[in-house]
MDAnalysis code that builds the backbone (N, CA, C; Angstrom):
import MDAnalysis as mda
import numpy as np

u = mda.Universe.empty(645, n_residues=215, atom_resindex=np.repeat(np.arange(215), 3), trajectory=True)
u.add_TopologyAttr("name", ["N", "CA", "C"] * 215)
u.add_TopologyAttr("resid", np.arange(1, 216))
u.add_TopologyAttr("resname", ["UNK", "UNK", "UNK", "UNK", "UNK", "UNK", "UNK", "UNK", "UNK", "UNK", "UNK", "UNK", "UNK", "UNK", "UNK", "UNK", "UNK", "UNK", "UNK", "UNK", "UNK", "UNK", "UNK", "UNK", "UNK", "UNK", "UNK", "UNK", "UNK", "UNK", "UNK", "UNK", "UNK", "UNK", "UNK", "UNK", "UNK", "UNK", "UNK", "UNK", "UNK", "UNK", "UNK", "UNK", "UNK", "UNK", "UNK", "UNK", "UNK", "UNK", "UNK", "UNK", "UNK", "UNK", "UNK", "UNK", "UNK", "UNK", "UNK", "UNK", "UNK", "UNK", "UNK", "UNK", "UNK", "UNK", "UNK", "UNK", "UNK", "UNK", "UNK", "UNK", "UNK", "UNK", "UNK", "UNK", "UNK", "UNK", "UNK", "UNK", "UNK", "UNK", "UNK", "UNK", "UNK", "UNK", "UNK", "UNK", "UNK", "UNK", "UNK", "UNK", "UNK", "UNK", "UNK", "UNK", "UNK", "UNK", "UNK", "UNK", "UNK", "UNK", "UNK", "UNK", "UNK", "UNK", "UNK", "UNK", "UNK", "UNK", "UNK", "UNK", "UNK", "UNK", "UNK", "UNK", "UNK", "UNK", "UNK", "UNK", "UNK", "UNK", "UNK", "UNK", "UNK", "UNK", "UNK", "UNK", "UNK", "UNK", "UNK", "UNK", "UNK", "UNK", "UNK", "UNK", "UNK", "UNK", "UNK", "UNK", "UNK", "UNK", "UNK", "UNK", "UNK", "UNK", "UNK", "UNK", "UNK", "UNK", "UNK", "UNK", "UNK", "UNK", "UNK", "UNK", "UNK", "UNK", "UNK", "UNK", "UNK", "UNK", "UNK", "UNK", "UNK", "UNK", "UNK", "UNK", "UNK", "UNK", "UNK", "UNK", "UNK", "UNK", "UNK", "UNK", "UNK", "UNK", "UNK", "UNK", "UNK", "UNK", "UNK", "UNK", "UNK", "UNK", "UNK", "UNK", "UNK", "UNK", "UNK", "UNK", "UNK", "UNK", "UNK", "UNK", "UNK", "UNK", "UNK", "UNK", "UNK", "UNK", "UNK", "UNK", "UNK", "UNK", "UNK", "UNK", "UNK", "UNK", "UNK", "UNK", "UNK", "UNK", "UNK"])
u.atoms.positions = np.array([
    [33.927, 25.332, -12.814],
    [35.387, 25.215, -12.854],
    [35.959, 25.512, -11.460],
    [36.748, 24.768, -10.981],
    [37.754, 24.711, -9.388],
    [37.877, 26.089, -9.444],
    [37.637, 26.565, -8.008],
    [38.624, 27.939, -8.130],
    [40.497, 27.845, -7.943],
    [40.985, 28.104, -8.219],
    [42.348, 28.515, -7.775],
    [43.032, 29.456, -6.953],
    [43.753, 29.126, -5.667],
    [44.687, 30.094, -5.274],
    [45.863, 29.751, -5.336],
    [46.622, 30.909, -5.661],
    [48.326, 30.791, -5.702],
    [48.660, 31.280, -4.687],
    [49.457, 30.785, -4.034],
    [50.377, 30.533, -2.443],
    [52.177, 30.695, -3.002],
    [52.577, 31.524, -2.206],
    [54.174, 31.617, -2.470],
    [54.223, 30.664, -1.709],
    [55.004, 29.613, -1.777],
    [55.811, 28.486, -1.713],
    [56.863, 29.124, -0.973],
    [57.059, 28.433, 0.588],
    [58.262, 29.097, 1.498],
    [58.948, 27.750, 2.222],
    [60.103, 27.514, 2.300],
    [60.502, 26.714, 2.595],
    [61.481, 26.575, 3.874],
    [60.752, 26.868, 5.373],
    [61.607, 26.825, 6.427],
    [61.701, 25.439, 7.110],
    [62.938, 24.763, 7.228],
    [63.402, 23.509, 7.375],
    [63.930, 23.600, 9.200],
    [63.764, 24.528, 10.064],
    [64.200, 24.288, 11.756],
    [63.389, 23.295, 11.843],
    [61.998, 23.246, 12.335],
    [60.523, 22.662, 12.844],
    [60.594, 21.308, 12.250],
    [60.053, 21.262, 10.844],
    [60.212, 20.187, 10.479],
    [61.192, 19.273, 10.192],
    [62.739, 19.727, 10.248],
    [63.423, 18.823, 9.926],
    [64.742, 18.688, 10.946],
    [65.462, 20.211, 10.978],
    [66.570, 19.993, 12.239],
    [66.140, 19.731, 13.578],
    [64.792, 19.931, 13.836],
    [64.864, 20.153, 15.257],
    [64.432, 18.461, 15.612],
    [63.774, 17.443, 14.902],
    [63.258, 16.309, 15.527],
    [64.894, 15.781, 14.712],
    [65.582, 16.098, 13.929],
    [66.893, 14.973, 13.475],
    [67.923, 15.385, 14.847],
    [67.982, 16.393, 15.598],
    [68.948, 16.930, 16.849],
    [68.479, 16.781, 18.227],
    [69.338, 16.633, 19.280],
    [69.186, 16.214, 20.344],
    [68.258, 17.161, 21.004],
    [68.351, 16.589, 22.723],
    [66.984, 17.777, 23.318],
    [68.709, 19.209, 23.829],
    [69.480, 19.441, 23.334],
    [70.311, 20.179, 23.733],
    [70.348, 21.272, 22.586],
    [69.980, 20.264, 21.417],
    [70.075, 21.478, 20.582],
    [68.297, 22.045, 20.218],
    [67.543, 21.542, 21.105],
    [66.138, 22.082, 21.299],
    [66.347, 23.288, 22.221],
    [66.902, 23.113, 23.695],
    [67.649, 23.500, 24.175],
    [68.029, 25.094, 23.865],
    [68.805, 25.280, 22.784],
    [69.715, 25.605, 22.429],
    [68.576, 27.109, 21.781],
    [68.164, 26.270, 21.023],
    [66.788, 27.197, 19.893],
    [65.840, 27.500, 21.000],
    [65.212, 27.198, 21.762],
    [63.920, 27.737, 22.331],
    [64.635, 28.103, 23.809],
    [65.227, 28.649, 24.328],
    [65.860, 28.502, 25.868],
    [64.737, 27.593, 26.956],
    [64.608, 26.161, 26.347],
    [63.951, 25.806, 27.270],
    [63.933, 24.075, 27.359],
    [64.014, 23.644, 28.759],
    [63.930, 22.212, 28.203],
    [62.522, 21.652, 27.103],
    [62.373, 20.221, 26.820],
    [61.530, 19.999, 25.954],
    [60.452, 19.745, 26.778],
    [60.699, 19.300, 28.212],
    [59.437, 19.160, 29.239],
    [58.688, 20.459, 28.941],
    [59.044, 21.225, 29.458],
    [59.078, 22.549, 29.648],
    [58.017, 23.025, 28.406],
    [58.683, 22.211, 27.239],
    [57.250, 23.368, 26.394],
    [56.677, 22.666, 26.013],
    [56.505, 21.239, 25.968],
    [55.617, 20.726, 26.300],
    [54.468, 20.819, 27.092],
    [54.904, 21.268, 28.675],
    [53.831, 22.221, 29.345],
    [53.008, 22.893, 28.888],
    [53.788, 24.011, 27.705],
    [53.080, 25.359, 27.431],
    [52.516, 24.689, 26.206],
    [52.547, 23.529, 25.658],
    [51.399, 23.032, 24.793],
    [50.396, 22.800, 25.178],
    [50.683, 21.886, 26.351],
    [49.405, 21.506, 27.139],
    [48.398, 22.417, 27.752],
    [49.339, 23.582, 27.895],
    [47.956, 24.807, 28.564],
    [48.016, 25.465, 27.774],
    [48.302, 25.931, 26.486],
    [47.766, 27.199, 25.735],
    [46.990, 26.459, 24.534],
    [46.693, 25.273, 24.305],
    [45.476, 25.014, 23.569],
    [44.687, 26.103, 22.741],
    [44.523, 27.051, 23.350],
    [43.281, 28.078, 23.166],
    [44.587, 28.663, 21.797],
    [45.523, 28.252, 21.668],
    [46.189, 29.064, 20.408],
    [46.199, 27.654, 18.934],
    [45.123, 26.903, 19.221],
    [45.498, 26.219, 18.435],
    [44.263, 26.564, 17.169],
    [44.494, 26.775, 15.843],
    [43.714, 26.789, 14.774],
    [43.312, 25.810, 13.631],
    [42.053, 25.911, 13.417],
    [41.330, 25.132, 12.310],
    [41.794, 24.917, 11.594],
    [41.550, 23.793, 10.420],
    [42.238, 23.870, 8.901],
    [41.217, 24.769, 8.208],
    [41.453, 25.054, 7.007],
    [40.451, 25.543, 6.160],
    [40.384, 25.075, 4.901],
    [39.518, 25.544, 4.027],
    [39.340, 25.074, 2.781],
    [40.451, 25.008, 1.967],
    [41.440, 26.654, 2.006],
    [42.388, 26.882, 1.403],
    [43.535, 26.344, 2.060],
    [43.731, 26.158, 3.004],
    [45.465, 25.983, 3.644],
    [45.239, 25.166, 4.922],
    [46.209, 24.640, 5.566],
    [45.799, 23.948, 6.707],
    [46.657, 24.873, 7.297],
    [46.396, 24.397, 8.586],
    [46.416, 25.475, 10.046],
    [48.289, 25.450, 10.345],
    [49.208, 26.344, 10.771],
    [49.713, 26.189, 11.533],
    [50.030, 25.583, 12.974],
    [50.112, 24.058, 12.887],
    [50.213, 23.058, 14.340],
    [50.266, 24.025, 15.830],
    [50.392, 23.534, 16.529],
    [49.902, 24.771, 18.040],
    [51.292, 24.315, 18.201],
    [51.954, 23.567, 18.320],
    [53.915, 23.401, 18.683],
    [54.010, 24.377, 18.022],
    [54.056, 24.201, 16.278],
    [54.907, 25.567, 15.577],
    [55.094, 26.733, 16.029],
    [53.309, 26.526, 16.773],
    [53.247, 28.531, 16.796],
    [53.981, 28.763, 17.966],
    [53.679, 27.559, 19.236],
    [54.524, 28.175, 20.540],
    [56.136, 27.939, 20.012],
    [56.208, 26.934, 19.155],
    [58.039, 26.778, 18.736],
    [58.489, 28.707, 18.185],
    [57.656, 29.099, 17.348],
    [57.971, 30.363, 16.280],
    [58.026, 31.462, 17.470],
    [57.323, 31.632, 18.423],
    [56.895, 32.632, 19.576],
    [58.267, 32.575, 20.252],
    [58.579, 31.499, 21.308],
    [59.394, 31.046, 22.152],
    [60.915, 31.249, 21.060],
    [61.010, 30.993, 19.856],
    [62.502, 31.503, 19.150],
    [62.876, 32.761, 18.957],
    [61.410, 33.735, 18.766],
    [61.565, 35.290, 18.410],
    [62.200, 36.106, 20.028],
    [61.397, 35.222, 20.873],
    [61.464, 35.810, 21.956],
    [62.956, 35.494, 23.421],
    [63.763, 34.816, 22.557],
    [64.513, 34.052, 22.735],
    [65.842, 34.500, 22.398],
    [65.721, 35.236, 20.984],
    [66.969, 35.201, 20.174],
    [66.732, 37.091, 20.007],
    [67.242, 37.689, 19.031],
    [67.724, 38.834, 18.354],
    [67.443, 38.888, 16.908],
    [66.946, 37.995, 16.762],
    [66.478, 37.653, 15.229],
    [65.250, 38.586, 14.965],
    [65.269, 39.124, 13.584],
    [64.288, 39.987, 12.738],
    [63.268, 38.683, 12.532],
    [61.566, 39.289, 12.145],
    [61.040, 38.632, 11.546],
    [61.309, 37.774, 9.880],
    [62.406, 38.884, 9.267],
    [61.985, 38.051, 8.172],
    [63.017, 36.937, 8.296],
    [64.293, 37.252, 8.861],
    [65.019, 35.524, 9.774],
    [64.070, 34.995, 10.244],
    [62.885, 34.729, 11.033],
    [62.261, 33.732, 11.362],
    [61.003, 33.432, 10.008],
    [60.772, 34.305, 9.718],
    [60.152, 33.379, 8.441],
    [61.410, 32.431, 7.868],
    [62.055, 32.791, 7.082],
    [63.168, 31.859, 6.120],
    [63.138, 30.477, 7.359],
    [63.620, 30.547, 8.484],
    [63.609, 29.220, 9.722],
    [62.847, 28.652, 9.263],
    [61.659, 29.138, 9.521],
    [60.053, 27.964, 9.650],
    [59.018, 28.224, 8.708],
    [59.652, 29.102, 7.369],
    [58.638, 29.057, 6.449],
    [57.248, 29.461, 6.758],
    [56.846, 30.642, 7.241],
    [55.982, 31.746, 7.882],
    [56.153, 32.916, 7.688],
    [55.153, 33.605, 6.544],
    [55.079, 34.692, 6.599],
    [55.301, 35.916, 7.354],
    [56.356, 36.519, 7.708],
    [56.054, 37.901, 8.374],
    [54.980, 38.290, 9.039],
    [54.240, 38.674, 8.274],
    [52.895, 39.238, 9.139],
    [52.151, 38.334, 9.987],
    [52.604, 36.704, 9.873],
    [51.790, 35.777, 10.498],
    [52.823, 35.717, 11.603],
    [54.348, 35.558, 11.693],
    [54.924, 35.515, 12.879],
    [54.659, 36.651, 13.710],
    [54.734, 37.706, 13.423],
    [54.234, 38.875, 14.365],
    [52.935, 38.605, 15.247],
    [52.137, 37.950, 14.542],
    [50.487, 37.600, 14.560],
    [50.435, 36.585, 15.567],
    [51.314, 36.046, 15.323],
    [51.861, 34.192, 16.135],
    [52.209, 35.203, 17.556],
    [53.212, 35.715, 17.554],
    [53.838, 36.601, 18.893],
    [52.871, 36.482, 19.633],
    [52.149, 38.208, 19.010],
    [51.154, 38.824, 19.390],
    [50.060, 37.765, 20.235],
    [49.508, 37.107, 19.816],
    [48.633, 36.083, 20.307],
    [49.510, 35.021, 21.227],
    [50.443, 34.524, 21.492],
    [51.296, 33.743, 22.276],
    [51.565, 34.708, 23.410],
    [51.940, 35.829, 23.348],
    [51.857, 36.560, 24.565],
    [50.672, 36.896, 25.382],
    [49.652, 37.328, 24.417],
    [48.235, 37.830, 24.897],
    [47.925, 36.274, 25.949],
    [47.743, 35.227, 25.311],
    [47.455, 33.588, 26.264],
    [48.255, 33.264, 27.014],
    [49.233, 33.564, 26.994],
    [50.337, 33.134, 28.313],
    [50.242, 34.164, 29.389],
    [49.777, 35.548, 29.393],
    [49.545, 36.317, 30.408],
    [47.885, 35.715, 30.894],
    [47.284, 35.693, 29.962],
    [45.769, 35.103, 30.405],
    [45.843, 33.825, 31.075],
    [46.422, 32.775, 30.694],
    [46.340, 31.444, 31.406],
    [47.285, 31.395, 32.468],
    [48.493, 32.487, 33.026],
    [49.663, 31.915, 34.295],
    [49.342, 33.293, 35.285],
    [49.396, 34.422, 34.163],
    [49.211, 35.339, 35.424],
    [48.871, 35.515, 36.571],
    [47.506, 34.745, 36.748],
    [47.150, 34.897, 38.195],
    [48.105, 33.220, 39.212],
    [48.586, 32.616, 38.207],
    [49.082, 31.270, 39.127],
    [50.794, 32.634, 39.140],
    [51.037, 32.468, 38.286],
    [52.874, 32.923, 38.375],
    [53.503, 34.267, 38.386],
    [52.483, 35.410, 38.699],
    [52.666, 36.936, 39.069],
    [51.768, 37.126, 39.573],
    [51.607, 36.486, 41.104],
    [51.087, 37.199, 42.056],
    [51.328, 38.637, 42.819],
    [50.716, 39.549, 42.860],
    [50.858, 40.754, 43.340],
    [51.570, 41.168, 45.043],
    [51.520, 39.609, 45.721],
    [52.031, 40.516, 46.532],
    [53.519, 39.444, 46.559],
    [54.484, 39.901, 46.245],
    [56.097, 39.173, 45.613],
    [56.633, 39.370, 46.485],
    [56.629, 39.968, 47.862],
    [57.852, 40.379, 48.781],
    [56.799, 39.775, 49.936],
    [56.370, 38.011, 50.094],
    [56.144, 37.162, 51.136],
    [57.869, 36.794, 52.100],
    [57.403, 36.108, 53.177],
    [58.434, 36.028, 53.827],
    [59.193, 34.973, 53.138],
    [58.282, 33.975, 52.219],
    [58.620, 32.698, 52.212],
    [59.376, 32.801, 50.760],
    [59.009, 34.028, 50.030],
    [59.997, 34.094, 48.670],
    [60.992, 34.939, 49.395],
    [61.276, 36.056, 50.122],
    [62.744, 36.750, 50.650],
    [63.193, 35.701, 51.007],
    [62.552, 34.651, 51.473],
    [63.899, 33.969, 52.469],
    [64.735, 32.788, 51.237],
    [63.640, 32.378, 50.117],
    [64.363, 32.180, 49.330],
    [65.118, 32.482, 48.656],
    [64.916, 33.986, 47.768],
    [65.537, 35.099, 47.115],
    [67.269, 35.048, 48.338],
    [67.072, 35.371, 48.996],
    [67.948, 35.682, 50.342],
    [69.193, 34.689, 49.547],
    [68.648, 33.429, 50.525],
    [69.500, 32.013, 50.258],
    [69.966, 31.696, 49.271],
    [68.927, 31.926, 48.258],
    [69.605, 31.608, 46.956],
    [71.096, 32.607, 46.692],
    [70.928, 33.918, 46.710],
    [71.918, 34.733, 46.351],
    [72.900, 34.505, 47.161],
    [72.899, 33.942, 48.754],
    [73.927, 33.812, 49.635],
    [75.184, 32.284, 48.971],
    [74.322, 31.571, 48.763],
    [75.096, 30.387, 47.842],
    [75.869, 30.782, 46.562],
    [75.449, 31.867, 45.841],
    [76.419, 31.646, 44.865],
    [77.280, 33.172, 45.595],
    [77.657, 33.178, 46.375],
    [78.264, 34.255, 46.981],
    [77.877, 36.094, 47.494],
    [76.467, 36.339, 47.269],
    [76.114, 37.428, 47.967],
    [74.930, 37.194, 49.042],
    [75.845, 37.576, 50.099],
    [74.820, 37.449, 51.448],
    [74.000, 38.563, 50.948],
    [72.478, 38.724, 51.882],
    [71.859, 40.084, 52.316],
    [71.031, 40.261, 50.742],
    [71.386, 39.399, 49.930],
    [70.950, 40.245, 48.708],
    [68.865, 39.815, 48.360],
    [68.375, 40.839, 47.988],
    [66.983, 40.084, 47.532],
    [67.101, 40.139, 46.478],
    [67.692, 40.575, 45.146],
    [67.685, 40.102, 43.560],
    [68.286, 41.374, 43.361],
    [68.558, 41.140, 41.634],
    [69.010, 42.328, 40.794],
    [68.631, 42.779, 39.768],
    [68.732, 44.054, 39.815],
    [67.678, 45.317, 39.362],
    [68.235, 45.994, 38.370],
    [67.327, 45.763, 37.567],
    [68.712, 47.186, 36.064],
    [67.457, 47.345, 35.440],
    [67.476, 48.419, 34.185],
    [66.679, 49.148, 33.483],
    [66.961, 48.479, 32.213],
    [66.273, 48.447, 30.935],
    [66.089, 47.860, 29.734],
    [65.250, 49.181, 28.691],
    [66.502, 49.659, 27.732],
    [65.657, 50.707, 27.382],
    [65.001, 50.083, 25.823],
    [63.939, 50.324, 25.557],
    [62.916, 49.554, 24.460],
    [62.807, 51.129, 23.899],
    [63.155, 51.063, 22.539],
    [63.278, 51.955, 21.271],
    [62.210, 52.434, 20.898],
    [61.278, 53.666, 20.792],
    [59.598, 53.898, 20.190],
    [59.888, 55.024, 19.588],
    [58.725, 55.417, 18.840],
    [58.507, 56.438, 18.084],
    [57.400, 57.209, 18.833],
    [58.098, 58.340, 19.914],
    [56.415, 58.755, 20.336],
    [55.818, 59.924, 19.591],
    [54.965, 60.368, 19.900],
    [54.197, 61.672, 19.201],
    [55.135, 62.952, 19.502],
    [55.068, 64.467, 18.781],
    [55.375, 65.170, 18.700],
    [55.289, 65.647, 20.273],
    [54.002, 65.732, 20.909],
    [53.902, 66.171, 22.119],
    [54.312, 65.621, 23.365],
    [54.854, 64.380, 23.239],
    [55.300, 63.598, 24.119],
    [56.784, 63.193, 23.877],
    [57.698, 63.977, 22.837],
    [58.851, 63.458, 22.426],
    [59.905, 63.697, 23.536],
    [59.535, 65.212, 24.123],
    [60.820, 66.069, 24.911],
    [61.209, 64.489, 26.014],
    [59.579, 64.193, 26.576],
    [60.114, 63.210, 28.114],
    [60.505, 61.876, 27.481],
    [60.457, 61.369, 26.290],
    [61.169, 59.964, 25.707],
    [62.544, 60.241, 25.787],
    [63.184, 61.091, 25.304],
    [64.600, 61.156, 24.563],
    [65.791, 61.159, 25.613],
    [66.256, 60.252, 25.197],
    [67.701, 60.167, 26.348],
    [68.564, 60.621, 25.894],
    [69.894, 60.627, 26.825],
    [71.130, 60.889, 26.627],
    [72.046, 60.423, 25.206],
    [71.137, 59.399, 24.911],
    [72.567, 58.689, 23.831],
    [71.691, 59.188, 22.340],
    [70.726, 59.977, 23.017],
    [70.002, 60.826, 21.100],
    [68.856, 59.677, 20.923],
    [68.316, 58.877, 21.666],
    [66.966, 58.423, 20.948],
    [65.832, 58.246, 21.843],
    [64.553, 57.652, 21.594],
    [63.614, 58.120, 22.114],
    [63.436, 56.146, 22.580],
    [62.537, 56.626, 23.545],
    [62.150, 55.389, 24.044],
    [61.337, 54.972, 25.664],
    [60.893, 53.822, 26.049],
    [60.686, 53.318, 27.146],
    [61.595, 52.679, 27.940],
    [61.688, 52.139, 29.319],
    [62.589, 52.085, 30.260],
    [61.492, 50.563, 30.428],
    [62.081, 49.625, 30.465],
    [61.468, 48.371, 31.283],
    [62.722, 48.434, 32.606],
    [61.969, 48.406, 33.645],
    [62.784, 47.928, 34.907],
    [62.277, 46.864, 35.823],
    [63.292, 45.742, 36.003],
    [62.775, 44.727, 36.601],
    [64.019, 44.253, 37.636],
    [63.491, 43.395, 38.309],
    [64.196, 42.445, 39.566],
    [63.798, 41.281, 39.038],
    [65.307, 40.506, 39.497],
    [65.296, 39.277, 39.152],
    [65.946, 38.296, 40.154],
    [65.687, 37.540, 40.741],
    [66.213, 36.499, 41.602],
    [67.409, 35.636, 41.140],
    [67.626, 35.063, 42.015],
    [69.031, 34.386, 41.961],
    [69.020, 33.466, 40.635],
    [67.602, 32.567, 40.545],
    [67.426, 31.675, 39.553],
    [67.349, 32.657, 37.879],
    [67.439, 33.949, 37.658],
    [67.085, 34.632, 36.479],
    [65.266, 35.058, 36.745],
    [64.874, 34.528, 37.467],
    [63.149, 34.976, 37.399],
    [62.727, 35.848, 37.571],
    [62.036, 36.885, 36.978],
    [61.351, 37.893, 37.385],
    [60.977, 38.369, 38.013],
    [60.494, 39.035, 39.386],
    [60.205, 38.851, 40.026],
    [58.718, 40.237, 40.812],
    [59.413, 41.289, 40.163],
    [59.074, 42.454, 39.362],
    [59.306, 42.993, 38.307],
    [58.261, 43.839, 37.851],
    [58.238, 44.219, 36.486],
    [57.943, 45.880, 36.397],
    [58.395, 46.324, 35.583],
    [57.832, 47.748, 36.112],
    [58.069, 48.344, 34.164],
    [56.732, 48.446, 33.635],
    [57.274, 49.075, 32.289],
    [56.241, 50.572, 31.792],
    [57.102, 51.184, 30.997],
    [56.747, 52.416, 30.276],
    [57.099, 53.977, 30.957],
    [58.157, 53.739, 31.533],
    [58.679, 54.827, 31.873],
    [59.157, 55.607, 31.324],
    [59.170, 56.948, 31.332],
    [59.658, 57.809, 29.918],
    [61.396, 57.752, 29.735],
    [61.873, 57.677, 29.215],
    [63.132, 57.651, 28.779],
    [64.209, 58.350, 29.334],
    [63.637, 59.697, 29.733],
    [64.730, 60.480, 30.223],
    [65.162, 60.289, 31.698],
    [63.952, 59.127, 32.305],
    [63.993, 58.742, 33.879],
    [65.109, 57.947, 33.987],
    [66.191, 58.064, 35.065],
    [67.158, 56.907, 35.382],
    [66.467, 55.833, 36.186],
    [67.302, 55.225, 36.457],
    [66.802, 53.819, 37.068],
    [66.457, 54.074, 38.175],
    [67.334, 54.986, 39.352],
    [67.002, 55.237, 40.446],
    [65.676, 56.083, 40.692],
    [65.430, 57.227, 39.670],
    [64.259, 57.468, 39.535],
    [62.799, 56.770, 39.692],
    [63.149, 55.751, 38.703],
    [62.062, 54.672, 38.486],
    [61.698, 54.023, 39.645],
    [62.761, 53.616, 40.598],
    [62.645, 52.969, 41.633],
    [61.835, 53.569, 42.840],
    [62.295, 54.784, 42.915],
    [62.047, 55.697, 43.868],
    [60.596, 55.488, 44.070],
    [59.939, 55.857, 42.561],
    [58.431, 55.989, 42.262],
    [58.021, 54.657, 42.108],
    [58.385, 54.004, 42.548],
    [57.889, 52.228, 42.283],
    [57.120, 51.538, 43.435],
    [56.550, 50.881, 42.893],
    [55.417, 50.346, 43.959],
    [56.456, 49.383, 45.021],
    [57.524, 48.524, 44.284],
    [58.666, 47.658, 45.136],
    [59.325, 48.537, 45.566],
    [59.519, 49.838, 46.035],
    [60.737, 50.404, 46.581],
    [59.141, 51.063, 48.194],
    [58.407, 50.749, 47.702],
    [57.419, 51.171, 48.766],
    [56.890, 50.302, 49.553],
    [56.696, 48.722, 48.829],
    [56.606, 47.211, 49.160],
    [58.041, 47.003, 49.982],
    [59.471, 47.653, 49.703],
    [60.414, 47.329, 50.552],
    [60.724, 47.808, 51.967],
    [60.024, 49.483, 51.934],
    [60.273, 50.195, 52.941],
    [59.033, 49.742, 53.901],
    [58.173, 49.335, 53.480],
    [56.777, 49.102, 54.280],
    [56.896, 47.443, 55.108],
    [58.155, 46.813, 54.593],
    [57.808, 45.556, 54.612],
    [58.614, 45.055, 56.076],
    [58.285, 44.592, 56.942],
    [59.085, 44.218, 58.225],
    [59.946, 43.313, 58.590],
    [59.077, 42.582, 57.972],
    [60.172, 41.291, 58.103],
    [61.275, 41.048, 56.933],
    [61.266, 42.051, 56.101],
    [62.338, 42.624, 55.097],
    [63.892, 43.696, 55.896],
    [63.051, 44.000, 56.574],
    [63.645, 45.155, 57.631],
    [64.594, 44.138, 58.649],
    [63.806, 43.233, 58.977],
    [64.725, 41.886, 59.765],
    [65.664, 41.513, 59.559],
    [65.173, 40.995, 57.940],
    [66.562, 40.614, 57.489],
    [67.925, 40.899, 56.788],
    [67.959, 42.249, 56.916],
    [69.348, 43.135, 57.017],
    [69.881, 43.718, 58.080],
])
């Protein structure tokens, strides 16, 4: 006798139905990205694409970079992106999780190179910021505080001012929005200037000469 499995039946209609009936603006719109653009990241993250199986067929490798690229995009809870695209919870997390892990493995060494303060990116960084009206500038810098639960013994250095506990992401960003540095897991109670102080770019700035030139 067949075996049987029962499958909850989920019905998310973005993927399959609004997004190929709407323009590339309202693609746009959902993934912050043109359609070239992730198209690209189809073409090189392959390595996220999965088998069918006996029981279920695979989640398409678009979906998963479509489901990744919306979470990471928007403010939306997982179980809003299940209801979207009809995906379990624990599999969009799963989808993330693995879409981040391959996109640091396959660009990292092409698109975060370690040494970021060349003459030939300041002088761009520079220019760029001088056009939309700040001379002198090399990018802009702010702190991002990310919410955690740490251990008992490590709580005192999480906890900030506004009563909760957490990490500090601090980054620079160029004229275009790009990253440019990254600096994460700083304890909570550190300000920004702190962070900086102790930062490998505030030591990359003072060390750097032809940085020194151009102010």
């Amino acid at each position: 006798m067949p075996r049987s499995v029962w499958m909850l039946k989920r019905y998310g209609t973005l993927w399959e139905n609004d997004i190929p009936e709407n323009n590339d603006e309202f693609f746009k719109e959902c993934f912050r990205m043109e359609k070239s653009t992730f198209l690209f990241l189809v073409d090189r993250l392959g390595v996220l694409r999965k088998k069918d199986t006996n029981w279920r067929n695979a989640i398409p490798l678009e979906k998963r970079i479509a489901i990744a690229l919306y979470i990471l995009g928007s403010s939306a809870e997982y179980r809003s992106i299940e209801r979207l695209f009809g995906v379990a919870q624990n599999t969009v997390c799963k989808i993330l999780h693995e879409f981040c892990r391959a996109l640091i493995f396959e660009f990292a060494s092409e698109f975060m190179s370690p040494d970021y303060l060349t003459p030939e990116k300041v002088d761009e960084c520079i220019k760029g910021f001088e056009a939309i009206g700040f001379p002198k500038c090399l990018g802009a810098i702010d702190g991002c505080h990310i919410e955690i639960k740490p251990s008992a013994a490590e709580a005192v250095d999480h906890h900030n001012y506004k009563g909760w506990y957490l990490i500090v992401l601090f980054a620079l960003v160029d004229n275009r929005y790009r990253f440019t540095y990254v600096n994460i897991g700083s304890a909570g109670r550190c300000n920004d200037s702190t962070i900086f102080q102790k930062s490998s770019l505030a030591r990359k700035m003072v060390s750097s000469p032809f940085l020194h030139e151009k102010t």
